[in-house]
C-alpha positions as CSV (number, residue, x, y, z in Angstrom):
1,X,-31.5,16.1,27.8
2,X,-28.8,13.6,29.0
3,X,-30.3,11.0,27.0
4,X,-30.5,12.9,23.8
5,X,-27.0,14.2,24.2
6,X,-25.8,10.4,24.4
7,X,-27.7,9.3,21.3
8,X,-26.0,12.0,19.6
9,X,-22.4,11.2,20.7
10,X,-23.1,7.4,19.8
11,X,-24.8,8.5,16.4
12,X,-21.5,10.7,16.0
13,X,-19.3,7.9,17.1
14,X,-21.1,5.7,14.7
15,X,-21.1,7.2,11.4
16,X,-17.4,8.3,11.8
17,X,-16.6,4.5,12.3
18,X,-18.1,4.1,9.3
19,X,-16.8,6.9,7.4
20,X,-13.3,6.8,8.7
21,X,-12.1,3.6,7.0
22,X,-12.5,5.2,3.7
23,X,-9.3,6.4,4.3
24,X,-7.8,3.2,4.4
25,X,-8.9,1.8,1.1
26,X,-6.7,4.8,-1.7
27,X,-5.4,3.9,-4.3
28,X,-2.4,5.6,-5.9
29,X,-3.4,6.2,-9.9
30,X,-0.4,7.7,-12.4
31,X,-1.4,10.9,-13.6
32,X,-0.7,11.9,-17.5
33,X,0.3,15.2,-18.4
34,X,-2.7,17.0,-19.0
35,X,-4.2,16.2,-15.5
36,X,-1.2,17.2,-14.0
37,X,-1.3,20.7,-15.4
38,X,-4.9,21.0,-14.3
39,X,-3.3,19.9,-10.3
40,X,-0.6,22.6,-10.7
41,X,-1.0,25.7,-8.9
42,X,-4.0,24.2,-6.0
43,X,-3.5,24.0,-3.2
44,X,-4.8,20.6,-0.6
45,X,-6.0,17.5,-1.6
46,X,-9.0,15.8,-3.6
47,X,-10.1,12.4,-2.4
48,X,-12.5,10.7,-3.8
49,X,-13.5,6.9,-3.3
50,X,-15.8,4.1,-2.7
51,X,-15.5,2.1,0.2
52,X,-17.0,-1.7,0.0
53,X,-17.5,-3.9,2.9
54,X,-17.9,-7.5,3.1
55,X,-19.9,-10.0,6.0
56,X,-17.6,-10.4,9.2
57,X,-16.2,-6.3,8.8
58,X,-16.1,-4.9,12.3
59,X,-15.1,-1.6,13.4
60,X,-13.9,-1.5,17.3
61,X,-13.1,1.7,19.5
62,X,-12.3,2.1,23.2
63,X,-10.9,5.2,25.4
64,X,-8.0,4.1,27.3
65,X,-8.0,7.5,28.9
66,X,-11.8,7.5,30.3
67,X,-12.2,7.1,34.0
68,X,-15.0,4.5,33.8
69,X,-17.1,4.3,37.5
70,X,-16.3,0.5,37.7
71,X,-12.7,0.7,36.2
72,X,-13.6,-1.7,33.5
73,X,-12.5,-0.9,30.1
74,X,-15.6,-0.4,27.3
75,X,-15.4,-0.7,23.8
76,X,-18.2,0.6,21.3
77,X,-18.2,-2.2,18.5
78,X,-20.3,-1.9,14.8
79,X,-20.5,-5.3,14.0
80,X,-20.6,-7.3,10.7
81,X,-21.4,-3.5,8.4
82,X,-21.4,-4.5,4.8
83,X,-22.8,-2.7,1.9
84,X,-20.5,0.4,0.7
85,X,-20.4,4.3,1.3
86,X,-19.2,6.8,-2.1
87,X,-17.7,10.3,-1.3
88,X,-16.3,12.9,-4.1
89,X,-14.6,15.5,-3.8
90,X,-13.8,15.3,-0.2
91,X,-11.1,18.3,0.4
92,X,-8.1,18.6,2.4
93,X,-6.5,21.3,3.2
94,X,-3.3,22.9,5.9
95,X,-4.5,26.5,6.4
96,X,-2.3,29.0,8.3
97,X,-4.6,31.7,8.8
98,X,-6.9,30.2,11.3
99,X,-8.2,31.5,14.8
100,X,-9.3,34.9,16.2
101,X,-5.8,36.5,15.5
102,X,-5.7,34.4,11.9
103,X,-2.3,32.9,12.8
104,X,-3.1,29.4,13.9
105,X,-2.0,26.8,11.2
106,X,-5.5,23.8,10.9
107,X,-6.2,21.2,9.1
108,X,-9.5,21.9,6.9
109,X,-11.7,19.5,5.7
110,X,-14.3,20.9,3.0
111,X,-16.9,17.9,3.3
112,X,-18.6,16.7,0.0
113,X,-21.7,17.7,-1.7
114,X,-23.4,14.3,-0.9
115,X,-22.6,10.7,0.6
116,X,-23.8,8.0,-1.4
117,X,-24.5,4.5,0.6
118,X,-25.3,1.3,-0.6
119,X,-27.0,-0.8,1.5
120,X,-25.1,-0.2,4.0
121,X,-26.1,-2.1,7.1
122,X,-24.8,-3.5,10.3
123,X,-26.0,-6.2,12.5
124,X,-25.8,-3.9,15.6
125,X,-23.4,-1.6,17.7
126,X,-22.8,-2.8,21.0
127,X,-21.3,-1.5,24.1
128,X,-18.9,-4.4,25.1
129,X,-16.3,-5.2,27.4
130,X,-14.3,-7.1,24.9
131,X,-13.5,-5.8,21.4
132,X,-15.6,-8.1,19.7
133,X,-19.1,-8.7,20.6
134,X,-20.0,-11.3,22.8
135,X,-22.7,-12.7,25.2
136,X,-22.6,-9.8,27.6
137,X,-22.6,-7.1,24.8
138,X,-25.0,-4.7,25.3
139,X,-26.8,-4.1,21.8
140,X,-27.7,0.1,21.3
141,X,-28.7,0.4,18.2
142,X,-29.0,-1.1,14.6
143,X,-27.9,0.8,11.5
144,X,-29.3,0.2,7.8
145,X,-28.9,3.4,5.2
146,X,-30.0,3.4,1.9
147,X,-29.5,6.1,-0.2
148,X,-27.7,10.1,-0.7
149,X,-27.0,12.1,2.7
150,X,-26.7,15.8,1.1
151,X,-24.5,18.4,2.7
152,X,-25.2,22.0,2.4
153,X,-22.3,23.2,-0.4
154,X,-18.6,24.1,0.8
155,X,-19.2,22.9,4.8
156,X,-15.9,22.9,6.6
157,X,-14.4,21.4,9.5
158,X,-11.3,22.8,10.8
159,X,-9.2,20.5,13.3
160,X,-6.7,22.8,15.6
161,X,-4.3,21.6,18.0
162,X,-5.6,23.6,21.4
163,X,-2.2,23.6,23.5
């Protein structure tokens, strides 16, 4: 059960490194008049985009507040990914009627229909004491997805601060 329950939080870990930097590429696109009266009146925000990734891109994470048993600090590295992940219609949105008394403002998320990846690959994802892998990187896992992930229609995720 532990083991399976790791797996998923490194599966987890992985594809938001992955998906994550999407929101790093936008681009800002002048609207003309008739789009604009279409945006009038909703509420959030559309994002749509492609995200390509060339040899050498490296995605690095560590937890400076984990209390590791030998009091080394780890970082979880996806080296080299290349290839390129497509969302539409990826929604954002402030509610203020979350929780159980409906008063909690969230951010929701309304996650798109599909994912579309193109060959997108990684040499490996590594547990590692450095940020970038070297000799005494500890190689988990692979990743090489081709193809559509489908969601089932209008899935949310609501993120709510707890204290």
């Amino acid at each position: 059960m532990m083991k399976n329950i790791c797996i998923t939080k490194i599966l987890s870990t992985a594809v938001l490194a992955l998906v994550f930097p999407l929101a790093g590429k936008a681009e800002l696109a002048a609207l003309n008049d008739e789009q604009m009266a279409e945006a009038s009146g909703q509420s959030g925000l559309t994002i749509s985009a492609r995200v390509e990734l060339d040899d050498g891109s490296r995605v690095s994470y560590t937890n400076t507040a984990a209390d590791y048993a030998d009091n080394n600090e780890y970082w979880l590295v996806v080296d080299n990914i290349t290839g390129a992940v497509e969302i539409q219609d990826l929604k954002l949105d402030l509610i203020g009627d979350f929780g159980p008394a409906g008063d909690t403002g969230a951010l929701q998320w309304t996650l798109p229909e599909e994912i579309v990846f193109d060959d997108l690959k990684t040499d490996g994802i590594y547990m590692s004491t450095d940020k970038e892998v070297n000799a005494g990187s500890r190689f988990l896992m692979a990743v090489e997805v081709d193809g559509t992930l489908q969601l089932p229609a209008s899935t949310t995720m609501t993120i709510f601060a707890t204290e």
